[in-house]
C-alpha positions in Angstrom: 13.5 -0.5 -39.0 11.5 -1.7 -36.3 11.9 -0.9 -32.7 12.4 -3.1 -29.5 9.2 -1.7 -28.3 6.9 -2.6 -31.4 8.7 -6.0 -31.2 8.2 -6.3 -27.6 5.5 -8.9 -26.3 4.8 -9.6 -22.4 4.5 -12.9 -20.3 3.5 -14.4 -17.5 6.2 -16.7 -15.6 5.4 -18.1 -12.4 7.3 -18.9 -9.1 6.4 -21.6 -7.1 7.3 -23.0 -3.9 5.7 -23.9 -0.8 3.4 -21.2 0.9 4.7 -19.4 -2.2 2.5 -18.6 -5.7 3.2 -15.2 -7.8 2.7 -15.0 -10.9 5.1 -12.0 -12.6 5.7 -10.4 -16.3 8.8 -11.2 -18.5 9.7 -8.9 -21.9 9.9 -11.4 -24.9 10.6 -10.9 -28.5 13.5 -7.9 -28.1 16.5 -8.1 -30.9 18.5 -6.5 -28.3 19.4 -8.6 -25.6 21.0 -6.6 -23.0 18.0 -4.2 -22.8 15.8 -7.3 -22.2 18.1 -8.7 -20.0 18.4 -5.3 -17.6 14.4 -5.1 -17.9 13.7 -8.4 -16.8 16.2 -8.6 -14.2 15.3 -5.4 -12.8 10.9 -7.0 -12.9 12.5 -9.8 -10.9 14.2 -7.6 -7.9 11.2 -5.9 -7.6 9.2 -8.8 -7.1 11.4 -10.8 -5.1 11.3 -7.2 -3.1 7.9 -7.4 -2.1 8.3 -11.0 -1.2 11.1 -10.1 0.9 8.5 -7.4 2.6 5.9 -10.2 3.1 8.5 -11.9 5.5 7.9 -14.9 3.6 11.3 -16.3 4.6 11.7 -16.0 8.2 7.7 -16.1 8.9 7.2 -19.9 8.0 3.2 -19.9 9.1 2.7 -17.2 5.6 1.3 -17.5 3.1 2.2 -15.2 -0.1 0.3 -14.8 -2.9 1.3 -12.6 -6.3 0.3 -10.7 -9.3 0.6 -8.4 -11.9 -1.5 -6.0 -14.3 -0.1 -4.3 -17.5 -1.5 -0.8 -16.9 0.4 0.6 -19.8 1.8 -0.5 -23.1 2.2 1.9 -25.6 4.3 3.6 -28.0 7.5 2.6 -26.4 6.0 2.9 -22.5 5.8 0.0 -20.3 4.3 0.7 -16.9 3.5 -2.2 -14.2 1.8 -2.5 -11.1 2.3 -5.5 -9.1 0.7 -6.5 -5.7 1.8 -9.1 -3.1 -0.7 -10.7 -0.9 0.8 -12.1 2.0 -1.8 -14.4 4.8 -0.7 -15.2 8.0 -2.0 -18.5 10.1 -4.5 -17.2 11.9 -4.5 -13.6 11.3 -7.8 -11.5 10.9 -6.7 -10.5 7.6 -3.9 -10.6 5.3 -1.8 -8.0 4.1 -1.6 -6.3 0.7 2.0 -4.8 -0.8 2.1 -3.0 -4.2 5.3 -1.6 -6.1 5.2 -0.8 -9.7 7.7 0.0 -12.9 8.0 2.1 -15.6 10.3 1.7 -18.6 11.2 2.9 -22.0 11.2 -0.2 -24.1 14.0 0.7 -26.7 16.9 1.5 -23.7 15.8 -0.1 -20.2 15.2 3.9 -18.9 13.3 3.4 -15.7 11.4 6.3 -15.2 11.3 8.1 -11.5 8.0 10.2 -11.0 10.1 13.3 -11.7 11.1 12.7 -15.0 7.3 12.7 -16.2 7.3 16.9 -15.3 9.7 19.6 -16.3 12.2 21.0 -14.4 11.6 23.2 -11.4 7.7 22.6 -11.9 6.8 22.2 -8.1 5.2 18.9 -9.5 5.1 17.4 -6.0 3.4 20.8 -4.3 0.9 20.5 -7.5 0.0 16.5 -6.7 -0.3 17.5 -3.4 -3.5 19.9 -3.9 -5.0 17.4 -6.3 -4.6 14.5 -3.8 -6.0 16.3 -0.8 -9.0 17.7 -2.3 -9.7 14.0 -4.0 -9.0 12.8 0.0 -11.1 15.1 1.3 -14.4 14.3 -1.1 -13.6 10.6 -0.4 -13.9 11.2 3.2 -17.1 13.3 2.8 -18.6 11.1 0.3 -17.8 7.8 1.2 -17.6 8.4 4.9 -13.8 7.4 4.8 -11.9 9.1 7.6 -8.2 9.2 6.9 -5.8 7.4 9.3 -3.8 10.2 9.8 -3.5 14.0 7.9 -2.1 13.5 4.3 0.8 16.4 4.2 3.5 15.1 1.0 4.0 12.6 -1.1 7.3 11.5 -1.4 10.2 12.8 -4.3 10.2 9.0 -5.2 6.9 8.7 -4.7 5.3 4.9 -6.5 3.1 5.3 -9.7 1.8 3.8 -12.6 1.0 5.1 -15.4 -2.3 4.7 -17.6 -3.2 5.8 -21.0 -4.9 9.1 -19.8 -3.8 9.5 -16.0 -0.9 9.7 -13.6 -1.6 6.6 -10.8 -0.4 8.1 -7.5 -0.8 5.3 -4.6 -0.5 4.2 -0.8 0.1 0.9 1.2 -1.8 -0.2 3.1 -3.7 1.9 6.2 -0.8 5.1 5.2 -4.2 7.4 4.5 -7.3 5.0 3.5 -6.6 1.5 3.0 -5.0 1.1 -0.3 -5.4 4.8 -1.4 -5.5 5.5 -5.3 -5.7 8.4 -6.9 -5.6 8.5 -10.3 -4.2 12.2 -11.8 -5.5 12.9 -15.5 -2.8 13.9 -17.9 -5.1 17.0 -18.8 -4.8 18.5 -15.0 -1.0 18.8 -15.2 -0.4 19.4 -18.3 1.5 22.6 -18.2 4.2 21.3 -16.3 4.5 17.8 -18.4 8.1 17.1 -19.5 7.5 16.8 -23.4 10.5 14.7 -23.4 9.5 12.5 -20.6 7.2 9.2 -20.5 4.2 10.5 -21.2 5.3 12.8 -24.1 5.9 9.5 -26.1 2.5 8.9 -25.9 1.4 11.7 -28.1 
């Protein structure tokens, strides 16, 4: 029998309206309804979320711009990263948002960064070494200094997920402007949950 997620195609909708252009994904081609239906719905809050970050409603001199990139689709895995651009009238520069998503295709499961690592694994004390010692080569290398110390990340931390790395990022001007650091699967292996996203990949 074949599953919702071999079945599973994604689209590009679009919302337009004045000083307003961003272009989203949509599931298509699911037998089971509901689990489209949650998946879709929940895409749509999380775009109308960053449009609601933009100020787009009570700032009527913005302009917002949006997009989307499928950063994984695989075996069951969905995994989205969008980004909002939102231009004010006269402002130096606009301003950048990102969220992202990802989901088990055959139930609606949104994954939360914790389910990718077992149990009690200190998983956010292990991202935390990796991600310092990547900031602190980008700021020798690049001669990029940081904003402010990096100390955490977050439980709830945003990510993406690619076919061979964890995606760990910041908004804007929180370290480096628009920090990404991309963790390979192969680094954190031994704490991995099996059962979790990326153990469907395998």
């Amino acid at each position: 029998m074949e599953t919702e997620a071999r079945k599973t195609k994604i689209v590009t909708r679009r919302l337009e309206k004045p000083r307003l252009d961003v272009q989203y994904p949509q599931v298509v081609g699911m037998g089971n309804r509901l689990v489209k239906r949650k998946i879709n719905h929940s895409i749509l809050d999380a775009v109308y979320g960053l449009i609601q970050r933009q100020g787009y409603v009570g700032h009527p001199e913005k302009t917002v711009t949006g997009s989307y990139q499928i950063k994984l689709h695989k075996n069951g895995v969905l995994s989205l990263l969008y980004a909002s651009s939102g231009y004010a009238q006269g402002a130096a520069h606009g301003i950048v948002y990102r969220s992202s998503q990802t989901f088990h295709l055959d139930d609606a499961t949104e994954y939360k960064l914790a389910d990718l690592f077992k149990p009690g694994s200190f998983y956010i004390a292990r991202l935390n070494v990796i991600i310092k010692q990547e900031l602190k080569e980008r700021e020798k290398e690049q001669d990029l200094p940081l904003l402010k110390e990096f100390s955490t990340i977050a439980a709830d931390q945003p990510f993406y997920l690619t076919e061979r790395a964890i995606g760990v990022y910041f908004q804007l001007e929180e370290y480096t402007p628009y920090a990404v650091f991309e963790v390979p699967y192969v680094e954190v292996f031994d704490i991995l949950n099996s059962d979790g996203p990326v153990g469907l990949m395998t």
